[in-house]
C-alpha positions in Angstrom: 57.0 -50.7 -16.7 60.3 -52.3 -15.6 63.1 -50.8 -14.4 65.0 -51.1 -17.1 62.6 -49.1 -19.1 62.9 -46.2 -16.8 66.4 -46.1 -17.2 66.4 -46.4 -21.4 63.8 -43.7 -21.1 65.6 -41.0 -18.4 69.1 -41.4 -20.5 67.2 -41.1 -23.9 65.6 -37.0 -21.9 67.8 -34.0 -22.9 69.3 -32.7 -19.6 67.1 -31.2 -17.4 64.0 -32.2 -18.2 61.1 -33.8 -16.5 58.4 -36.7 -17.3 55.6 -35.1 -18.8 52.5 -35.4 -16.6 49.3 -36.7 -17.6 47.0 -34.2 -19.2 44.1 -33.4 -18.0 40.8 -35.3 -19.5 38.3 -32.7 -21.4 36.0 -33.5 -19.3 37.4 -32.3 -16.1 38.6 -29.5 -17.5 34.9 -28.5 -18.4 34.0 -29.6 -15.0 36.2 -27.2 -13.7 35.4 -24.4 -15.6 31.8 -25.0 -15.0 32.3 -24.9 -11.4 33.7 -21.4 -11.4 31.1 -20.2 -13.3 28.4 -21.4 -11.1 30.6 -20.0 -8.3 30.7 -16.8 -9.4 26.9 -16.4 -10.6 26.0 -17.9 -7.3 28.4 -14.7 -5.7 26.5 -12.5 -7.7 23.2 -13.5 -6.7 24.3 -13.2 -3.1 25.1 -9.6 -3.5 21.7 -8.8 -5.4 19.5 -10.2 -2.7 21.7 -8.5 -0.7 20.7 -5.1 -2.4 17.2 -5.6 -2.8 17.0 -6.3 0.9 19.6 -3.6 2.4 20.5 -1.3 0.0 17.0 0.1 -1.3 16.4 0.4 2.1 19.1 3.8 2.2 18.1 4.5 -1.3 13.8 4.6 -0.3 14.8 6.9 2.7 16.5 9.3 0.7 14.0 9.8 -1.7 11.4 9.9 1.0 13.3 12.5 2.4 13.3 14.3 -0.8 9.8 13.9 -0.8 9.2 15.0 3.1 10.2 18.3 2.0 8.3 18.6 -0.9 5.5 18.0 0.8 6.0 20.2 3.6 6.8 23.4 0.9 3.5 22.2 -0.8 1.1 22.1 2.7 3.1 25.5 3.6 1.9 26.8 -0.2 -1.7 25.5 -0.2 -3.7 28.4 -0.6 -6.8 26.5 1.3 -4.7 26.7 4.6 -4.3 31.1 3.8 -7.2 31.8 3.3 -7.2 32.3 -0.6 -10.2 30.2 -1.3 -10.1 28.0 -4.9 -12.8 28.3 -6.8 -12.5 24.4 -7.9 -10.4 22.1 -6.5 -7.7 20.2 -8.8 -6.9 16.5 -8.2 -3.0 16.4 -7.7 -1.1 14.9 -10.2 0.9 12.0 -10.5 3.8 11.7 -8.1 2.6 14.3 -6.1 3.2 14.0 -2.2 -0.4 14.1 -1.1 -0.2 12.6 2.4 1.5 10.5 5.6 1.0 7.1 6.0 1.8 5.4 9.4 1.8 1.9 10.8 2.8 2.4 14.5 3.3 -1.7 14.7 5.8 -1.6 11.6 7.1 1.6 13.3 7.3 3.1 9.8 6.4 6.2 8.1 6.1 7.3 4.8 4.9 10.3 2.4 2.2 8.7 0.2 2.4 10.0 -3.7 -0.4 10.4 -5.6 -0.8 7.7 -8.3 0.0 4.2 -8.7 2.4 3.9 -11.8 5.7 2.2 -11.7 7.8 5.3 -11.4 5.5 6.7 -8.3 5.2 3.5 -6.8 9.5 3.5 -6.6 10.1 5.4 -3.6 7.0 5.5 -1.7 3.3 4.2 -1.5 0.9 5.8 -4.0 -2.8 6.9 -3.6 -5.0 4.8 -6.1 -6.6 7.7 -8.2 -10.4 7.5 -8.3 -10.1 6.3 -4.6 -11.3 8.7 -1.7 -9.5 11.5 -0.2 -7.8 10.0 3.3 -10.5 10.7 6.1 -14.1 11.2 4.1 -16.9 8.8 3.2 -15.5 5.9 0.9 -12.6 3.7 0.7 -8.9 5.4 0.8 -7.2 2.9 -0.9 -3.1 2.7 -1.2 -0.6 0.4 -2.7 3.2 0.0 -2.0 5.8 -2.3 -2.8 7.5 -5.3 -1.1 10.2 -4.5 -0.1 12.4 -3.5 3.0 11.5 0.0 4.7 8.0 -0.1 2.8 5.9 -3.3 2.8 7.6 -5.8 3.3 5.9 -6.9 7.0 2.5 -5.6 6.2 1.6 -9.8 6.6 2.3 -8.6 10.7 -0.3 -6.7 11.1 -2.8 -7.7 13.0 -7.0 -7.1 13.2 -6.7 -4.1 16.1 -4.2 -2.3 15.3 -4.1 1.4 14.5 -3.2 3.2 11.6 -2.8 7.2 10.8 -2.7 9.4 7.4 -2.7 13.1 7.9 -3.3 15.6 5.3 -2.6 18.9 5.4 -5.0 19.8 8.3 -6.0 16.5 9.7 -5.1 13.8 11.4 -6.9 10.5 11.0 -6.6 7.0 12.7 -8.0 3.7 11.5 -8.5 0.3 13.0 -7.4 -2.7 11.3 -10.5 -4.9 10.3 -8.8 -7.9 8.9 -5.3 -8.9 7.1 -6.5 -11.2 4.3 -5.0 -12.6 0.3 -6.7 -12.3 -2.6 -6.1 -13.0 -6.2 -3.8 -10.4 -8.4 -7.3 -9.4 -10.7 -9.4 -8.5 -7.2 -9.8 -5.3 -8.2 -13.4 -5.3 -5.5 -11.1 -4.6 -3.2 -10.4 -0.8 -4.3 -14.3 -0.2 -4.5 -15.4 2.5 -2.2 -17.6 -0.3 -0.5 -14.9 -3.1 -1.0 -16.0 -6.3 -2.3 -19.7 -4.8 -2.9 -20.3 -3.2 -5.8 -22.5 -0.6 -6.8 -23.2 -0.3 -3.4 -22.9 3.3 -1.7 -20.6 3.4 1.3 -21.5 5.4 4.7 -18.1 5.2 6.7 -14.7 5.8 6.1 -12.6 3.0 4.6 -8.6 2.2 4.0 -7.3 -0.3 2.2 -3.4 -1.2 1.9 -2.6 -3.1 -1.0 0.7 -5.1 -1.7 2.4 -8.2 -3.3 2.3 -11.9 -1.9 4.3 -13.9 -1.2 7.7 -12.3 -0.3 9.8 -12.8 -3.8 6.4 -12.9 -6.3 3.4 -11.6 -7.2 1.0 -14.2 -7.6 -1.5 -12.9 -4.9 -1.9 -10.0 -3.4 -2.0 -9.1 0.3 -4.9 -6.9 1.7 -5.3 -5.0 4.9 -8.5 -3.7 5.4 -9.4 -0.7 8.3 -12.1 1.4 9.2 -11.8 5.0 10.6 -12.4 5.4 14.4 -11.5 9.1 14.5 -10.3 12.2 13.3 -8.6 15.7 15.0 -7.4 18.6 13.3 -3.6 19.4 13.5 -2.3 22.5 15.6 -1.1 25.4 13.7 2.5 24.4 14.7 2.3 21.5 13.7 0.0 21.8 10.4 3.0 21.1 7.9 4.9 18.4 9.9 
């Protein structure tokens, strides 16, 4: 454009106006929008992960200290430990705090709920019903989550090291045989011999159960132990 032009067209302008400026393609203008929305879902996504690796941590230790005390008030209740005698004993319902589950390597502790459904499985690891009681003949067999302040390292542990569940009375300590993956369907592993069926056990088993990989469920990771001793809790310290 000449000169010239730009003069005809600046006197032809009412006062005090400008050039209009380009506008802006479509295309950019979806570009842009797209851009922010990515941004923002990708912000989002950030403080999720953020949650499900931090924040359920404080939320799981709340409600497992809701559930340390109703344990305690249920050992300090149980009529076995007072000498009232039950004529039959009654398998603890669902959801129950049954026992205390401890991984010295993980340095955690937990109260172990009985049951393995989604809502007693939230806050704590859960006894798999039909299993055996934690310290007799059979296989004790627990699942929990995969996530922070629960599960989440179980792939640390190591052939060797100790584990201890106390009930009420007892205290009992197992050695890690082997940390091993298995497919989502191995339910052999929950046997009271695992992986042998029909066959019937003579020792003291546990078995920890929970997701693999980190993020899915596609497999599922086992940790097998045997127990290599038992002692009965002091009076004092009976309902810790």
């Amino acid at each position: 454009m000449t000169a010239q032009r730009l003069a005809e067209e600046a006197e032809q302008r009412p006062a005090g106006t400008r050039p209009r400026k380009p506008r802006a393609s479509l295309r950019w203008r979806i570009f842009g929008i797209a851009g922010e929305t990515v941004l923002i879902l990708g912000l989002v996504m950030l403080g999720f992960l953020g949650y499900e690796m931090w924040g359920t941590v404080g939320e799981l230790n709340a409600a497992q200290g809701q559930l340390d005390q109703e344990r305690k008030a249920l050992w300090d209740s149980d009529p076995t430990v007072r000498g009232a005698p039950r004529a039959v004993a009654e398998p603890p319902a669902d959801g129950t705090p049954a026992s205390v589950l401890a991984i010295p390597r993980l340095g955690l502790e937990w109260t172990v709920v009985e049951g393995t459904r989604s809502k007693d499985l939230r806050h704590a690891p859960g006894h798999y019903a039909g299993t055996a009681p934690p310290g007799q003949i059979g296989n004790f067999a627990v699942a929990g989550h995969r996530v922070r302040g629960m599960f989440w390292d179980l792939d640390t542990i190591k052939p060797g090291d100790q584990i201890t569940v106390e009930d009420r009375t007892r205290r009992y300590v197992y050695e890690v045989d082997a940390n091993r993956i298995v497919r989502p369907d191995d339910v052999g592993v929950l046997l009271p011999v695992p992986g042998k069926p029909g066959q019937t056990p003579t020792e003291a088993r546990l078995t920890l159960t929970t997701c693999n990989p980190k993020w899915d469920n596609y497999e599922r990771l086992i940790i097998d132990a045997h127990l290599v001793g038992s002692a009965a809790k002091a009076d004092s310290e009976g309902a810790r």
